[in-house]
N, C-alpha and C positions, 0 to 999 in steps of 0.2 A: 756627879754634877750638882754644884751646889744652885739654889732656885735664888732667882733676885725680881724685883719689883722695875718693872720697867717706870722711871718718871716724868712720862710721856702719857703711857696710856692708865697706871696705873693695872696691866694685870703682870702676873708671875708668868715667870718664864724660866728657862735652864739652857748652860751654855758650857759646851765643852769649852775642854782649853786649849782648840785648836782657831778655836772662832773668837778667842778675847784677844783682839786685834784695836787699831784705830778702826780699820773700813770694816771689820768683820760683825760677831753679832748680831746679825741678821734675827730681826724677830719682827715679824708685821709689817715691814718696809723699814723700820728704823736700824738703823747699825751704830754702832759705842759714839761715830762722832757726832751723829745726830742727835741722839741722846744727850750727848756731852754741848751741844749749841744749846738745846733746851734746857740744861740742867742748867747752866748759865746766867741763862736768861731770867728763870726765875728767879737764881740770887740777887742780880743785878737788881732785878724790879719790884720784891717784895723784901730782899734781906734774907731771906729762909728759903730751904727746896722745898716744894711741894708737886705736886702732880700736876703737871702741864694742861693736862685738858678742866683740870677742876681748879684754873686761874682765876678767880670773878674777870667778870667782864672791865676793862679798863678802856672803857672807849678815848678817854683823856689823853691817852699814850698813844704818841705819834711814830709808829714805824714802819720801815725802810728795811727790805730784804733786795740781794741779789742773786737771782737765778736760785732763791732756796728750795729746799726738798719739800718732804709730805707735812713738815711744820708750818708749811705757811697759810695751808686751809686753817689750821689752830689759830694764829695768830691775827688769822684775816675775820674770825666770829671774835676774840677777844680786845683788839684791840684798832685803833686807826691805822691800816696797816696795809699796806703799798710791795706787791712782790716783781720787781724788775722782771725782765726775761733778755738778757742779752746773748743774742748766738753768736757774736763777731768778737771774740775777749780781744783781737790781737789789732784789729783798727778803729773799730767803732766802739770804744769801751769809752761811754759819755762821761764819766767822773774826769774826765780831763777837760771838760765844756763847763763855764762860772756856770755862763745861762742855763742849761741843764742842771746843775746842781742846786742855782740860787730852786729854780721848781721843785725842788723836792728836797727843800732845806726845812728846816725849822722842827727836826727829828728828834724823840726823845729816844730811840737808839734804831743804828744802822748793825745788822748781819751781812756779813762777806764771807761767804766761805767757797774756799778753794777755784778765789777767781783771779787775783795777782799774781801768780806763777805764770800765766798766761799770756798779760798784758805788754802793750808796744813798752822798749823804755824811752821811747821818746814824747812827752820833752821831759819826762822824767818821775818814775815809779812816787817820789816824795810828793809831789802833787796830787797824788790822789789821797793820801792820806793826810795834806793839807785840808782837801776840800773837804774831805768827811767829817774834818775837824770844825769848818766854818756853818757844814749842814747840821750838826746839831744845837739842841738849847742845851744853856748853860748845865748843868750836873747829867746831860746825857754821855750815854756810854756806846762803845765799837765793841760787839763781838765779831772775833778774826779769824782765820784759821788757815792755814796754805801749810805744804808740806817745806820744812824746814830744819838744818842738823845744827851743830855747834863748832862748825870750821868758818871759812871767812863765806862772805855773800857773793855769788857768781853770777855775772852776766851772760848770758849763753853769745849774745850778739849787739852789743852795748852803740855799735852804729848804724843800727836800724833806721829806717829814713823812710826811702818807698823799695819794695819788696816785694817777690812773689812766692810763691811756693810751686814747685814745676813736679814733675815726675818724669827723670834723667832715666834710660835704660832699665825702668823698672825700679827705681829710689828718689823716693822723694827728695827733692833739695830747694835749698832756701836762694834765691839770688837776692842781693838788695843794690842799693845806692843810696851812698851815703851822702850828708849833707856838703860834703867838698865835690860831689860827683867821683868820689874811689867806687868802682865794682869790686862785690867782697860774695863770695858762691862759698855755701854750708852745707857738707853732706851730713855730718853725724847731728840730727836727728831727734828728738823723743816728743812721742805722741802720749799724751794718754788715752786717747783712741784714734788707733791706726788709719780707722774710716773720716777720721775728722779733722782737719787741718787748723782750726780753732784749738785744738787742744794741746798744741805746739807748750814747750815748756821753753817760754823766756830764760828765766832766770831759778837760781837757788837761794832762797832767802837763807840767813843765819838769826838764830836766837837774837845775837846781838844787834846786828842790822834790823830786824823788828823793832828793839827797842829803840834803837837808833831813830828807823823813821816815826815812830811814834812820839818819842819824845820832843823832836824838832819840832813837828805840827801844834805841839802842845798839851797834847795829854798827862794826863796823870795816872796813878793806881791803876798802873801796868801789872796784870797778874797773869803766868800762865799757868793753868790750870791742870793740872796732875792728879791724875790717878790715886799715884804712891804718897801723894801728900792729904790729898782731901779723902778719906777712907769712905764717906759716903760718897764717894761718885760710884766705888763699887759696889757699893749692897743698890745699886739701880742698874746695874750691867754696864758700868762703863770701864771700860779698860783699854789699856795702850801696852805694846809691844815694846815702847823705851818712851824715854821723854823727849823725843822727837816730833815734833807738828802738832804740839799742844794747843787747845782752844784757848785766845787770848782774850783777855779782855781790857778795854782803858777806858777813860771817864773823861771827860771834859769839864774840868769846875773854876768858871773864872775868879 
Protein backbone atom coordinates (compact mmCIF):
# COMPACT_ATOMS: atom_id res chain seq x y z
CA UNK A 1 0.00 0.00 0.00
CA UNK A 2 1.29 3.03 -1.19
CA UNK A 3 0.90 6.07 1.84
CA UNK A 4 -0.76 9.48 0.50
CA UNK A 5 -1.23 12.85 2.30
CA UNK A 6 -4.79 13.36 3.03
CA UNK A 7 -5.65 17.23 1.74
CA UNK A 8 -7.95 17.89 4.25
CA UNK A 9 -6.15 17.12 7.30
CA UNK A 10 -2.93 17.15 6.05
CA UNK A 11 -1.79 13.63 7.91
CA UNK A 12 -0.58 10.32 5.79
CA UNK A 13 -2.55 7.58 5.51
CA UNK A 14 -2.44 4.14 3.34
CA UNK A 15 -5.25 2.71 1.31
CA UNK A 16 -5.67 -0.76 -0.21
CA UNK A 17 -7.00 -1.12 -3.54
CA UNK A 18 -10.08 -2.29 -2.63
CA UNK A 19 -11.07 1.07 -0.81
CA UNK A 20 -9.88 3.43 -3.88
CA UNK A 21 -13.37 3.91 -4.65
CA UNK A 22 -15.50 7.37 -5.12
CA UNK A 23 -17.40 6.56 -1.52
CA UNK A 24 -14.56 4.42 -0.24
CA UNK A 25 -11.25 5.57 1.35
CA UNK A 26 -12.36 5.92 4.53
CA UNK A 27 -9.88 7.69 6.70
CA UNK A 28 -10.98 9.96 9.72
CA UNK A 29 -14.61 10.29 8.43
CA UNK A 30 -13.43 11.51 5.00
CA UNK A 31 -13.78 9.28 1.79
CA UNK A 32 -12.07 10.09 -1.91
CA UNK A 33 -15.40 12.20 -2.63
CA UNK A 34 -14.97 14.39 0.13
CA UNK A 35 -11.64 14.81 -0.16
CA UNK A 36 -12.29 15.42 -3.83
CA UNK A 37 -15.24 18.52 -2.77
CA UNK A 38 -12.11 19.84 -0.75
CA UNK A 39 -9.57 19.51 -3.06
CA UNK A 40 -11.63 21.53 -5.27
CA UNK A 41 -12.45 23.94 -3.26
CA UNK A 42 -9.15 25.07 -2.62
CA UNK A 43 -8.24 25.37 -6.42
CA UNK A 44 -11.35 27.18 -7.10
CA UNK A 45 -10.43 29.75 -4.18
CA UNK A 46 -6.66 30.11 -4.10
CA UNK A 47 -5.59 28.71 -7.57
CA UNK A 48 -3.34 26.01 -6.00
CA UNK A 49 -4.07 22.74 -3.67
CA UNK A 50 -2.99 23.20 -0.37
CA UNK A 51 -4.31 21.68 2.94
CA UNK A 52 -7.78 22.41 3.77
CA UNK A 53 -7.47 22.92 7.29
CA UNK A 54 -4.31 25.32 6.91
CA UNK A 55 -6.62 27.81 4.42
CA UNK A 56 -5.99 31.31 6.06
CA UNK A 57 -8.99 32.54 7.33
CA UNK A 58 -11.05 34.21 4.39
CA UNK A 59 -13.87 35.58 6.42
CA UNK A 60 -14.54 37.78 2.95
CA UNK A 61 -15.80 34.46 1.17
CA UNK A 62 -19.42 33.96 1.27
CA UNK A 63 -20.44 30.36 1.43
CA UNK A 64 -23.29 28.15 0.90
CA UNK A 65 -23.30 24.30 1.63
CA UNK A 66 -26.12 21.77 1.26
CA UNK A 67 -26.48 19.13 3.83
CA UNK A 68 -22.43 18.89 3.59
CA UNK A 69 -20.30 16.32 5.52
CA UNK A 70 -17.52 16.81 8.24
CA UNK A 71 -16.10 19.84 5.90
CA UNK A 72 -18.37 22.22 6.81
CA UNK A 73 -17.06 22.58 10.71
CA UNK A 74 -13.63 23.67 8.30
CA UNK A 75 -15.37 25.98 6.35
CA UNK A 76 -17.64 27.27 9.04
CA UNK A 77 -13.89 28.68 11.21
CA UNK A 78 -12.55 29.69 7.61
CA UNK A 79 -14.90 31.35 5.86
CA UNK A 80 -18.67 33.17 5.88
CA UNK A 81 -20.15 30.18 5.67
CA UNK A 82 -23.85 28.87 5.84
CA UNK A 83 -24.45 24.79 6.07
CA UNK A 84 -28.29 24.10 4.90
CA UNK A 85 -29.68 21.04 6.53
CA UNK A 86 -32.56 19.88 4.37
CA UNK A 87 -34.35 16.30 5.25
CA UNK A 88 -37.33 16.53 2.71
CA UNK A 89 -34.93 16.49 -0.92
CA UNK A 90 -38.10 15.23 -2.80
CA UNK A 91 -40.87 18.25 -1.63
CA UNK A 92 -39.54 20.84 0.40
CA UNK A 93 -36.15 21.20 -1.47
CA UNK A 94 -36.33 25.47 -1.24
CA UNK A 95 -33.85 26.25 -4.32
CA UNK A 96 -37.07 26.15 -6.24
CA UNK A 97 -38.33 29.29 -3.72
CA UNK A 98 -36.80 33.08 -5.65
CA UNK A 99 -37.65 34.30 -1.92
CA UNK A 100 -35.46 31.58 -0.32
CA UNK A 101 -32.74 31.81 -2.54
CA UNK A 102 -32.82 35.81 -3.04
CA UNK A 103 -31.80 35.11 1.30
CA UNK A 104 -29.04 33.30 0.70
CA UNK A 105 -27.93 34.90 -2.42
CA UNK A 106 -24.95 36.99 -2.85
CA UNK A 107 -22.53 33.71 -2.52
CA UNK A 108 -18.99 33.58 -3.48
CA UNK A 109 -19.47 29.66 -3.91
CA UNK A 110 -22.34 27.25 -3.35
CA UNK A 111 -21.50 22.96 -2.52
CA UNK A 112 -24.21 20.54 -3.63
CA UNK A 113 -23.40 17.24 -3.19
CA UNK A 114 -25.41 14.22 -3.91
CA UNK A 115 -28.74 16.12 -3.46
CA UNK A 116 -30.28 16.56 -7.18
CA UNK A 117 -30.78 12.91 -7.77
CA UNK A 118 -33.23 13.18 -5.17
CA UNK A 119 -35.19 16.22 -6.13
CA UNK A 120 -39.15 16.68 -7.25
CA UNK A 121 -38.91 17.42 -11.19
CA UNK A 122 -41.45 19.59 -10.91
CA UNK A 123 -41.48 22.50 -12.08
CA UNK A 124 -38.24 21.48 -13.19
CA UNK A 125 -34.67 20.19 -12.31
CA UNK A 126 -33.08 23.41 -14.54
CA UNK A 127 -34.42 25.90 -12.12
CA UNK A 128 -32.45 25.09 -9.60
CA UNK A 129 -29.42 25.49 -11.31
CA UNK A 130 -30.87 28.71 -12.61
CA UNK A 131 -31.07 29.84 -9.24
CA UNK A 132 -27.67 28.93 -8.02
CA UNK A 133 -26.64 30.84 -10.91
CA UNK A 134 -28.62 34.17 -9.87
CA UNK A 135 -27.23 33.25 -5.96
CA UNK A 136 -23.97 33.87 -6.73
CA UNK A 137 -21.58 37.14 -7.24
CA UNK A 138 -20.15 37.58 -10.30
CA UNK A 139 -16.69 35.13 -10.86
CA UNK A 140 -18.30 32.81 -8.13
CA UNK A 141 -18.18 29.26 -8.71
CA UNK A 142 -20.72 25.59 -8.00
CA UNK A 143 -19.14 22.67 -6.78
CA UNK A 144 -21.51 19.60 -7.95
CA UNK A 145 -21.44 16.34 -7.54
CA UNK A 146 -24.50 13.63 -7.95
CA UNK A 147 -24.02 10.10 -9.27
CA UNK A 148 -24.07 10.20 -13.04
CA UNK A 149 -22.94 7.85 -16.43
CA UNK A 150 -22.49 8.74 -20.08
CA UNK A 151 -25.87 7.30 -21.78
CA UNK A 152 -28.98 9.79 -22.12
CA UNK A 153 -30.56 11.50 -18.80
CA UNK A 154 -33.45 9.56 -17.23
CA UNK A 155 -36.42 10.66 -15.44
CA UNK A 156 -37.48 7.90 -13.17
CA UNK A 157 -41.20 9.79 -12.93
CA UNK A 158 -41.15 12.93 -15.09
CA UNK A 159 -45.06 13.48 -14.02
CA UNK A 160 -44.68 13.89 -10.58
CA UNK A 161 -47.24 16.36 -9.22
CA UNK A 162 -48.58 15.33 -5.69
CA UNK A 163 -47.48 11.88 -4.56
CA UNK A 164 -47.21 9.56 -1.76
CA UNK A 165 -44.99 6.88 -0.95
CA UNK A 166 -47.23 3.90 0.66
CA UNK A 167 -46.04 0.40 1.58
CA UNK A 168 -48.24 -2.05 -0.71
CA UNK A 169 -48.00 -5.88 0.72
CA UNK A 170 -44.70 -5.30 2.09
CA UNK A 171 -43.12 -2.94 -0.96
CA UNK A 172 -42.80 0.29 -1.13
CA UNK A 173 -44.62 2.12 -3.89
CA UNK A 174 -44.86 5.62 -5.24
CA UNK A 175 -48.75 6.56 -6.20
CA UNK A 176 -48.90 10.20 -7.73
CA UNK A 177 -51.23 12.52 -9.58
CA UNK A 178 -50.41 14.21 -12.27
CA UNK A 179 -51.03 17.61 -13.22
CA UNK A 180 -54.14 16.55 -15.81
CA UNK A 181 -55.37 14.41 -12.76
CA UNK A 182 -53.96 10.88 -14.55
CA UNK A 183 -53.32 8.30 -11.57
CA UNK A 184 -49.79 6.77 -12.42
CA UNK A 185 -48.58 3.74 -9.32
CA UNK A 186 -44.58 2.94 -9.36
CA UNK A 187 -43.31 -0.12 -7.92
CA UNK A 188 -39.62 -0.47 -9.03
CA UNK A 189 -38.07 1.60 -6.55
CA UNK A 190 -34.34 2.65 -5.43
CA UNK A 191 -33.61 4.04 -2.09
CA UNK A 192 -30.50 4.92 -1.13
CA UNK A 193 -31.41 4.11 2.30
CA UNK A 194 -34.15 1.62 2.50
CA UNK A 195 -35.19 3.32 6.00
CA UNK A 196 -35.52 6.70 4.30
CA UNK A 197 -38.10 7.69 1.79
CA UNK A 198 -36.13 11.07 1.09
CA UNK A 199 -33.58 9.07 -0.54
CA UNK A 200 -35.77 7.99 -3.29
CA UNK A 201 -33.66 8.28 -6.72
CA UNK A 202 -35.54 10.82 -9.05
CA UNK A 203 -33.67 10.72 -11.79
CA UNK A 204 -30.26 9.68 -13.72
CA UNK A 205 -28.31 12.58 -14.72
CA UNK A 206 -25.74 12.07 -17.92
CA UNK A 207 -22.42 13.79 -18.29
CA UNK A 208 -24.07 15.62 -20.86
CA UNK A 209 -27.28 16.73 -19.52
CA UNK A 210 -24.87 18.35 -16.57
CA UNK A 211 -23.57 20.19 -18.98
CA UNK A 212 -26.47 20.77 -20.49
CA UNK A 213 -28.15 22.27 -17.38
CA UNK A 214 -25.29 24.21 -16.61
CA UNK A 215 -24.63 25.84 -19.54
CA UNK A 216 -28.29 27.11 -20.07
CA UNK A 217 -28.16 28.76 -16.49
CA UNK A 218 -25.17 30.40 -17.57
CA UNK A 219 -22.01 29.11 -16.40
CA UNK A 220 -18.84 28.78 -17.59
CA UNK A 221 -15.48 26.76 -17.06
CA UNK A 222 -17.34 23.66 -16.69
CA UNK A 223 -14.62 21.17 -15.60
CA UNK A 224 -15.10 17.56 -14.24
CA UNK A 225 -12.53 16.62 -12.34
CA UNK A 226 -10.77 13.33 -12.74
CA UNK A 227 -8.47 11.35 -10.99
CA UNK A 228 -6.81 10.04 -14.28
CA UNK A 229 -6.32 13.51 -15.53
CA UNK A 230 -5.23 15.74 -12.58
CA UNK A 231 -2.49 13.16 -11.01
CA UNK A 232 -2.27 15.22 -7.87
CA UNK A 233 -5.76 14.29 -6.79
CA UNK A 234 -4.02 11.04 -6.18
CA UNK A 235 -0.90 11.43 -4.19
CA UNK A 236 -3.94 13.09 -1.68
CA UNK A 237 -5.97 9.68 -1.69
CA UNK A 238 -8.41 10.52 -4.05
CA UNK A 239 -9.51 8.05 -6.39
CA UNK A 240 -12.55 6.91 -8.59
CA UNK A 241 -13.56 3.51 -9.91
CA UNK A 242 -14.24 5.19 -13.63
CA UNK A 243 -15.20 8.57 -14.68
CA UNK A 244 -18.43 8.33 -13.66
CA UNK A 245 -19.87 10.95 -10.84
CA UNK A 246 -17.09 13.09 -11.11
CA UNK A 247 -16.93 16.40 -8.81
CA UNK A 248 -17.91 19.32 -11.14
CA UNK A 249 -17.12 22.48 -11.02
CA UNK A 250 -18.57 25.91 -12.98
CA UNK A 251 -17.86 29.61 -12.49
CA UNK A 252 -20.19 32.37 -13.15
CA UNK A 253 -18.28 35.43 -14.83
CA UNK A 254 -20.55 37.95 -16.29
Amino acid sequence: MDNYICNITGDKFKLEDKDKTREGGHYHGYNCRFRAICYVLSKMLLGKICIFTKIPNMSEKKGLGINDGLWSAICEEKFDYTNLSITDFSTKFNFYDPEFCEEYGNRDFIICSEILNHVCPNPGVQTIFDNFYSMLNDNGFLIFSVPFGYGKHVEHFPGLFKYVIKEIDGKKVLLNITKSDKKEKYSQLTFYNPDDTNSLEMRIFSANSIREFLNKAGFTDITFHSPKQDLKMKKCGIFWENECSLVVSARKIL
